[in-house]
C-alpha positions in Angstrom: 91.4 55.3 174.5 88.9 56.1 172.1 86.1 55.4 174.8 87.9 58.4 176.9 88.1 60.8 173.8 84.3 60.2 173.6 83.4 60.7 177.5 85.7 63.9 177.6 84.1 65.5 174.4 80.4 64.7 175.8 81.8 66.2 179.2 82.7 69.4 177.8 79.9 69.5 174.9 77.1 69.1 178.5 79.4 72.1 180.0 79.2 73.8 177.1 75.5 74.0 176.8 75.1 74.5 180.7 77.2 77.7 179.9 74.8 79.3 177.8 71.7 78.6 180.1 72.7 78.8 183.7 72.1 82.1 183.9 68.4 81.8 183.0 65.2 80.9 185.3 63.9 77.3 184.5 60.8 78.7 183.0 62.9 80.6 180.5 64.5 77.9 179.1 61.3 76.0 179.0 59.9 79.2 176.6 62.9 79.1 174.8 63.0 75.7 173.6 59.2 75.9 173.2 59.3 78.4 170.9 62.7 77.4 169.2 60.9 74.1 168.1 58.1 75.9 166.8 60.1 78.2 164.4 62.0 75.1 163.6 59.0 73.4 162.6 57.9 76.6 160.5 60.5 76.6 158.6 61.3 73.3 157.9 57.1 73.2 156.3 58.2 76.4 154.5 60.9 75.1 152.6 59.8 71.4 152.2 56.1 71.2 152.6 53.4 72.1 150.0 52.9 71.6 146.9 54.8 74.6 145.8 58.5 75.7 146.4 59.1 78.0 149.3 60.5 81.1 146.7 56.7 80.7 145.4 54.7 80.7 148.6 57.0 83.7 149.6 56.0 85.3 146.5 52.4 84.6 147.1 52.6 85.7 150.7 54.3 88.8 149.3 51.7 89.3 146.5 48.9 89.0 149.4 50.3 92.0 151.9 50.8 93.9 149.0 47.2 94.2 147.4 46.1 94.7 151.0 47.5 98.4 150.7 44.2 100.3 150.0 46.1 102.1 147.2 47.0 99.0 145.4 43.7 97.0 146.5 41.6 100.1 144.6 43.7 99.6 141.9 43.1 96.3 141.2 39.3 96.1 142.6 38.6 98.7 139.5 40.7 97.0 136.9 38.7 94.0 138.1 35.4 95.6 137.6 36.2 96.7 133.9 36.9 93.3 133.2 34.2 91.7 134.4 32.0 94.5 132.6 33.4 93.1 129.4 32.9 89.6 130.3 29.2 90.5 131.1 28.7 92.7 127.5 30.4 89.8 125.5 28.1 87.8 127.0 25.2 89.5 125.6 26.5 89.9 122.4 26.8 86.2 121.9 22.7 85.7 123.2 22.1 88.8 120.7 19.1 90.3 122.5 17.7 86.9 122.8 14.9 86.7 125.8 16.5 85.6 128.9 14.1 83.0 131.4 14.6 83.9 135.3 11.7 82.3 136.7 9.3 79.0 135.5 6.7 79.6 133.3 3.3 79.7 134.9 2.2 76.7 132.2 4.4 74.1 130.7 5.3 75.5 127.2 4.1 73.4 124.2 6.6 70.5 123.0 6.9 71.9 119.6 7.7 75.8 120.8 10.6 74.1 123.0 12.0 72.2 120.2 11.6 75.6 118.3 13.8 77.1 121.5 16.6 75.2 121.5 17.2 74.9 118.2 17.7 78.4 118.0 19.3 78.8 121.1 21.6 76.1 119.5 22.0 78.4 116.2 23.6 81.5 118.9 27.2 81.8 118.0 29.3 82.9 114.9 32.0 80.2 114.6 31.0 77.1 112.1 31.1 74.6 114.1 30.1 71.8 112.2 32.3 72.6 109.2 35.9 72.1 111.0 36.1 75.9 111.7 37.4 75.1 115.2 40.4 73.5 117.0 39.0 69.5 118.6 35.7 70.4 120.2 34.0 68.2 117.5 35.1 65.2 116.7 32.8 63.8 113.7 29.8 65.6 112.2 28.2 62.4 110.4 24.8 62.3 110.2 23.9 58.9 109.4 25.9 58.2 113.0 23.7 61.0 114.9 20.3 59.8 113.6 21.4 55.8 115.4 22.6 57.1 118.5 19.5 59.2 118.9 17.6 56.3 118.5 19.8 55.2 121.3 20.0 58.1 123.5 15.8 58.1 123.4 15.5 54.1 124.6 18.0 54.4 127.2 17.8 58.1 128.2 16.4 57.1 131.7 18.5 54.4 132.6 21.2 54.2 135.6 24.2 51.7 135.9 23.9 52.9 139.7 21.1 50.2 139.4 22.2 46.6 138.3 19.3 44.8 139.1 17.0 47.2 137.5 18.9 48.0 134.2 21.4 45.2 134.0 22.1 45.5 130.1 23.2 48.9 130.6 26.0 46.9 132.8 26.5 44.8 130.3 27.6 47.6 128.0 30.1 49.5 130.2 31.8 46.4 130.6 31.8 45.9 127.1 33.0 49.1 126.8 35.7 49.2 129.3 37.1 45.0 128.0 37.0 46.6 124.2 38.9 49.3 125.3 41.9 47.6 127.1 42.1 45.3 124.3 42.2 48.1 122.4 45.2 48.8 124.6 46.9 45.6 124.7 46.0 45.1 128.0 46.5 41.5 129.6 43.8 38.9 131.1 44.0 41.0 133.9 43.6 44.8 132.4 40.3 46.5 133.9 38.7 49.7 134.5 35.8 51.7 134.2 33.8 54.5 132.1 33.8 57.8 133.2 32.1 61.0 132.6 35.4 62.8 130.9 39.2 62.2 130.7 39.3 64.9 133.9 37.0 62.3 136.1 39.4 59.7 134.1 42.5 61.2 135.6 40.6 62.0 139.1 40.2 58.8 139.4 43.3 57.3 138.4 44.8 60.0 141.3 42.5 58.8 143.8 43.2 55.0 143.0 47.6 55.1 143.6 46.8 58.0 146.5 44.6 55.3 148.5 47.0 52.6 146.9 50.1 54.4 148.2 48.7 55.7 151.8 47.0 51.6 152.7 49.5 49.4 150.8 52.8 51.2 150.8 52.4 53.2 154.3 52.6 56.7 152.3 51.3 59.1 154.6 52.2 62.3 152.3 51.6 61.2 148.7 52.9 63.0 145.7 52.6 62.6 142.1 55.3 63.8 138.6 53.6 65.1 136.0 55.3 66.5 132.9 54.6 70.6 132.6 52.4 69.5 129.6 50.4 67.8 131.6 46.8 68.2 131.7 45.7 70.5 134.4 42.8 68.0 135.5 46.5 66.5 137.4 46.4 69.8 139.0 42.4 69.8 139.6 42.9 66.3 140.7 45.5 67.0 143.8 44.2 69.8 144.9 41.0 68.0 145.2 42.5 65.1 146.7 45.5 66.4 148.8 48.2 65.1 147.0 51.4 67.2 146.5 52.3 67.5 142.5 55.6 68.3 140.8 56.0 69.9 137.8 59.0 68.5 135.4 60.4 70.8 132.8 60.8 70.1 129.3 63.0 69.3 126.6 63.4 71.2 123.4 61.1 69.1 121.8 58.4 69.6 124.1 58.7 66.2 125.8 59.3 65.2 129.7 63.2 65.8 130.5 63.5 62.2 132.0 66.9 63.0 133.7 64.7 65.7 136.0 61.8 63.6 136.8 63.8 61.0 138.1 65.7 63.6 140.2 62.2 64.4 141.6 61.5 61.2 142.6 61.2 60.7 146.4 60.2 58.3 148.9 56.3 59.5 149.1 56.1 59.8 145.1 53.1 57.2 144.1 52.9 58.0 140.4 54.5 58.6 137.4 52.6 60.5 134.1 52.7 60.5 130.6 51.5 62.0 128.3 50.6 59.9 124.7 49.8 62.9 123.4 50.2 66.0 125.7 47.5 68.9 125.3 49.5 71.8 124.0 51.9 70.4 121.5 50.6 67.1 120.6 54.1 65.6 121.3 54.5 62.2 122.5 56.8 61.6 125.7 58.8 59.0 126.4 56.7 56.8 127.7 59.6 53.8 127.6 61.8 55.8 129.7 59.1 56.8 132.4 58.1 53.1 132.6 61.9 52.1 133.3 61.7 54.7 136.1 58.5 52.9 137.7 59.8 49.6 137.4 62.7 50.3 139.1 61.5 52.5 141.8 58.7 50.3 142.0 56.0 53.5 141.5 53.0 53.4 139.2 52.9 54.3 136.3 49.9 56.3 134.5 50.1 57.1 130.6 47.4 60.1 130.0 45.8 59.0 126.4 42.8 61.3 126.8 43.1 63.8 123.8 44.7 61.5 121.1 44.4 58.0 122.5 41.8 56.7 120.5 44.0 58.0 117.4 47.1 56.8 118.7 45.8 53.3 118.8 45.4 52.1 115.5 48.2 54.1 114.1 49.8 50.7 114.5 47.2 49.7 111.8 48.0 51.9 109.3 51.1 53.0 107.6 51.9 56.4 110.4 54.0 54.3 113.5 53.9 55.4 116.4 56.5 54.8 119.5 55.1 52.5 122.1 52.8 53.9 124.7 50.1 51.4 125.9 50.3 48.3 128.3 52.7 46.9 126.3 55.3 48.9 127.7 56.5 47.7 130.8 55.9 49.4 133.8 52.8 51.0 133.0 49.9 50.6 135.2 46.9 52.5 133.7 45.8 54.7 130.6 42.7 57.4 130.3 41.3 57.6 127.0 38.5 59.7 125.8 35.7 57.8 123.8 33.8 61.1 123.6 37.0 62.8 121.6 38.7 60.0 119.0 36.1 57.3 119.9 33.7 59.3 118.3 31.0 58.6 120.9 28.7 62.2 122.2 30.4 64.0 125.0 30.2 62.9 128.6 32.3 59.4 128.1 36.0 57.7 128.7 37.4 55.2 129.9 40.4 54.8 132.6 42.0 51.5 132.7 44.0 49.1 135.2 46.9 46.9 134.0 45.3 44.8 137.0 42.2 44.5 139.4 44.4 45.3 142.1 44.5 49.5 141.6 41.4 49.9 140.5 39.9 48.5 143.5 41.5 51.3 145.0 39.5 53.9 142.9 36.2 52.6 144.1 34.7 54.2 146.8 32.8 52.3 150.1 30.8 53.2 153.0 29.6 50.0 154.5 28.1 51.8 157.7 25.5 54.3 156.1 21.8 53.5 158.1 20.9 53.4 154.2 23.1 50.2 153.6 26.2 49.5 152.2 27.2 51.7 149.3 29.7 51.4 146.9 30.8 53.4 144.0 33.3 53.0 141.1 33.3 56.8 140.0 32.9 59.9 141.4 29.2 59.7 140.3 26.3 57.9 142.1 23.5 57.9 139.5 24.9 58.7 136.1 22.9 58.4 132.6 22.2 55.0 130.8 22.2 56.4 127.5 26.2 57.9 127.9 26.9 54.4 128.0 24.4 52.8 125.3 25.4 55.6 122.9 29.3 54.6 123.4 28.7 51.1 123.3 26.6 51.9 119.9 29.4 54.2 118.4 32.0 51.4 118.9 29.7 48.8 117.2 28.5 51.4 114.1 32.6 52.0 113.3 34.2 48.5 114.2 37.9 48.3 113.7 37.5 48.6 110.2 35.9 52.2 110.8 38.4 53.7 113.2 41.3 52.2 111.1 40.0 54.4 108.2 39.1 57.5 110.1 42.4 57.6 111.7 44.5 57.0 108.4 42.2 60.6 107.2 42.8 62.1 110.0 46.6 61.6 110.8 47.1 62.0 106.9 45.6 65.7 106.9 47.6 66.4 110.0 50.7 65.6 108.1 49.5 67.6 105.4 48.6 70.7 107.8 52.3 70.2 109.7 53.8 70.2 106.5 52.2 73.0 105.5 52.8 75.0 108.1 56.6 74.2 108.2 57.0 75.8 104.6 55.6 79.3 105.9 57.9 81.8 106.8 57.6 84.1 110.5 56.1 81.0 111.7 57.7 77.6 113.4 55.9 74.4 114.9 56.6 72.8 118.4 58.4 69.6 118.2 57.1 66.8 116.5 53.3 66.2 116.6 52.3 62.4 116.9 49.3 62.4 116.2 46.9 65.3 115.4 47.6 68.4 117.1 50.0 71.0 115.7 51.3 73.9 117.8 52.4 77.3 116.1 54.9 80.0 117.9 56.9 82.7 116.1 60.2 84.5 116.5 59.0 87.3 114.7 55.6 88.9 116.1 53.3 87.7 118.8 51.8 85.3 117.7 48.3 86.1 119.2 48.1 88.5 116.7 47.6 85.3 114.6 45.3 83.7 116.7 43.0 87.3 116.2 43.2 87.4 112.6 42.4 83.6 112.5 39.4 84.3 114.9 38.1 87.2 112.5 37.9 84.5 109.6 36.5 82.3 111.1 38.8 79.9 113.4 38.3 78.7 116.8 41.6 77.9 117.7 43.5 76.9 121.0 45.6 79.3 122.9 49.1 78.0 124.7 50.8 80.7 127.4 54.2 80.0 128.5 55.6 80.1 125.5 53.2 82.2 123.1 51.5 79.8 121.1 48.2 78.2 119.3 47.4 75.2 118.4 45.1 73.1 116.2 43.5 69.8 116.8 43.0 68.7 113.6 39.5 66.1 113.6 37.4 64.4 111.2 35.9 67.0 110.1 39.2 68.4 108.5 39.6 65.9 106.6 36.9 66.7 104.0 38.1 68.1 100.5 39.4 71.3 101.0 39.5 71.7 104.6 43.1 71.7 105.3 43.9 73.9 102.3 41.6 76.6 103.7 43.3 76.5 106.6 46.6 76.7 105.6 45.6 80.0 103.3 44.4 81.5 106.2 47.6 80.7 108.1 49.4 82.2 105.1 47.6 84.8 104.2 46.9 85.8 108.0 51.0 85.6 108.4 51.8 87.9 105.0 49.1 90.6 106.8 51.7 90.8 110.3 54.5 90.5 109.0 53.9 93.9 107.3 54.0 95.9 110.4 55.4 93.1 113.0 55.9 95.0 116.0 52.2 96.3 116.3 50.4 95.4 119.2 47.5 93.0 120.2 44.5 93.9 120.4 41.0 93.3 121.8 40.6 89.5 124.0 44.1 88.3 123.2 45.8 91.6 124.6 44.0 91.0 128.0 45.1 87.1 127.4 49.0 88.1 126.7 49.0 90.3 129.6 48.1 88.4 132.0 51.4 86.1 130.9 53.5 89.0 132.3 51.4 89.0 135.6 54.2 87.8 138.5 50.7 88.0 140.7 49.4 84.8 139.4 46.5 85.5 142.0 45.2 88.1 139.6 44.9 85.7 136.9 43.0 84.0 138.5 40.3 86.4 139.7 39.8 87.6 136.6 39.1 83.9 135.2 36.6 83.3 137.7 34.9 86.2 136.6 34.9 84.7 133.1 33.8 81.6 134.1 30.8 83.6 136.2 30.0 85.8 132.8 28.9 82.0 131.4 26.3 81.7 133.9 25.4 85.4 133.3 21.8 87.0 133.0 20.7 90.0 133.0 18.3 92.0 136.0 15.2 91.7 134.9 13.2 95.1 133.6 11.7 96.9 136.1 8.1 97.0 136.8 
């Protein structure tokens, strides 16, 4: 019976269909299915492919038509212009007149005139640098510690790990380096990884490593990664290098990954998970428990992003300041990025990114075994890369010790405590969530707050600047913690705080009004053009004078 039902519904469903068409020529049907698959395929990569939702590409494609209206297009061409005008003037105020060098000199210059060069080319700028006036950046300022690694830096300056058999001790160190750091980590038997130049090549690399992983080992032809929005946006640099699709989780209240929506986001082609042990803009901790329950069970990577406060957040277990489980101790995560050159102390140019075994990060390597110049093979995105990166980290971690780092992070953490608590007492003013280890983010509820961030700027303070909500930050260093540092700041804060609240609603000014507008730009597109032409005003230099 229920055989007949079937045949009778197929019989009518076929006349059905023949009913529609029978009327048409052969070939039209063939056009008509033809193009009928090909809008279907349009639209399905509309709304599910890309790395962006298909309201945001329509916006985007929306955004595009419109500035090609010649009205609109002039209008934003000459906005464009004045903008990169500034960009160019700023730039000469901050070489103040200084002589600008186009083409070789006709003779090599005398060694003593070029150390007299770059010293004062390193003088050029009006923040004080080396006395904590300024947000991370500079991480220790000890001169005892600069005079050894320049020692260092000199015998090892023209080394290259790229060449084992040649320079085999400077092997010796990264690996060093890399087995100190997992440890470090509490890393197994097993835990690996390399140096890198930076925690972005850290986090490129770590991409790279569970993209290959996913597409050879787990038949993944679309990879995707989860990122919290805090994320660093080397994620972001990293998949649109590398093709991966990223998702964006929101937030909760206290600035940490909403666990409930990155689960929801999970899908068969995700291949990692992130953390953040502290993220960028607030300095808040997510749950990095949770997110490794989510990659056990789903069986998915699992990468914890250490880079700005990693080396802080590991020996807060040796001092009296706790702090929630992040490292390879937690189950379920996989691999870690930590910056040596920020926390570790160590001169810029050097992290680490490491495995909880061999397994991924034979994935981050790359090989060509059929180059006419032989087999090649590279852990990092560099081929040759300077000897004396890795002598002068290897030299930092020896000059502290445990003992060292212990004491530097009990300073540090202790004047961020003193700085967040500071900050809490002052009125018009709030902080985001709870910082874990040395970065405090400011908001208010009263004024915009980059009004702050301008008045902080004219006494003296670089600070960081967060979009999405309004906000600034401080990454509080070593060089805070010397007597006096943190009180400065927080008169500044307070005085700087009294001064708005006196006529709140005024507007910003100068840099930071150019900054908070482009917030309110839907046309992300124009935010961007205008930061490339910032980023073009820093390689800047004037036509030279005409004969």
């Amino acid at each position: 019976m229920q055989l007949e039902v079937i045949r009778s519904a197929a019989t009518h469903s076929k006349e059905f269909v023949n009913s529609l068409v029978g009327h048409r020529e052969p070939w039209q049907i063939v056009a008509i299915t033809a193009s009928g698959t090909i809008v279907g395929v349009w639209l399905f990569e509309l709304i599910f492919d890309g790395n962006e939702s298909a309201w945001v590409r329509c916006k985007k494609s929306a955004f595009r038509l419109l500035r090609k209206i010649p009205a609109v297009k002039s209008k934003i061409d000459a906005e464009l212009k004045k903008i990169e005008a500034s960009f160019c003037e700023d730039a000469l105020k901050r070489y103040r007149g200084k002589e600008f060098h186009a083409t070789l000199p006709q003779k090599g210059r005398p060694d003593q005139e070029i150390a007299e060069h770059v010293e004062e080319y390193l003088q050029l700028g009006d923040f004080k640098w080396t006395e904590g006036y300024l947000s991370g950046s500079l991480y220790m300022w000890n001169p005892q510690l600069i005079a050894l690694l320049t020692k260092v830096c000199s015998a090892a300056f023209y080394t290259n790990p790229l060449h084992p058999d040649v320079f085999p001790g400077v092997n010796k160190m990264e690996a060093e380096v890399v087995r100190m750091s997992c440890n470090l980590f509490k890393g197994g038997p097993e835990s690996c990884g390399t140096m890198t130049t930076g925690g972005t090549e850290s986090i490129f690399m770590a991409c790279k490593a569970y993209r290959d992983y996913a597409q050879e080992v787990k038949g993944i032809k679309r990879p995707e990664i989860i990122v919290p929005l805090t994320a660093h946006a080397a994620f972001d640099k990293a998949a649109h290098y590398l093709g991966i699709k990223i998702k964006h989780i929101q937030l909760n209240e206290d600035t940490t990954v909403n666990i409930a929506a990155m689960k929801r986001a999970i899908s068969r082609n995700t291949c990692l998970l992130v953390g953040s042990a502290p993220n960028f803009p607030y300095g808040t901790l997510d749950d990095i428990t949770s997110i490794g329950e989510l990659g056990l069970k789903y069986n998915i990577p699992v990468h914890v992003d250490a880079c700005l406060g990693g080396f802080i957040a590991a020996f807060m277990d040796y001092t009296e300041y706790k702090i929630r489980p992040f490292d390879f101790r937690v189950p379920g995560v996989t691999s870690i990025s930590a910056d040596t050159h920020k926390y570790g102390f160590a001169p810029k140019g050097s992290s680490v990114v490491m495995y909880s075994e061999p397994k991924f990060r034979h994935y981050q390597y790359t090989v060509t075994t059929d180059w006419p110049g032989g087999v090649y093979g590279s852990p990092t995105v560099g081929g040759s890369r300077c000897g004396a990166i890795i002598a002068t980290c290897w030299a930092t971690f020896m000059h502290f010790g445990l003992e060292g780092y212990i004491k530097a992070t009990r300073e540090i953490v202790e004047t961020t405590k003193k700085i967040e608590n500071g900050l809490r007492k002052i009125d018009g003013i709030f902080v985001f969530g709870e910082p874990a280890t040395s970065v405090v983010a400011i908001g208010s509820k009263v004024y915009d707050v980059y009004r702050l961030q301008e008045t902080m700027n004219s006494k003296g303070w670089n600070l960081n600047t967060l979009q999405f909500p309004k906000g600034i930050h401080l990454c509080v260093t070593h060089l805070h913690t010397e007597k006096g540092r943190a009180e400065a700041f927080l008169k500044d804060i307070a005085d700087g705080v009294a001064e708005i609240k006196k006529n709140p609603r005024q507007e910003v000014e100068g840099a930071m009004a150019i900054y908070g507008a482009a917030q309110t730009l839907q046309d992300r597109s124009i935010v961007t053009d205008f930061t490339r032409l910032w980023i073009d005003a820093l390689y800047y230099t004037p036509d030279p004078p005409k004969a």
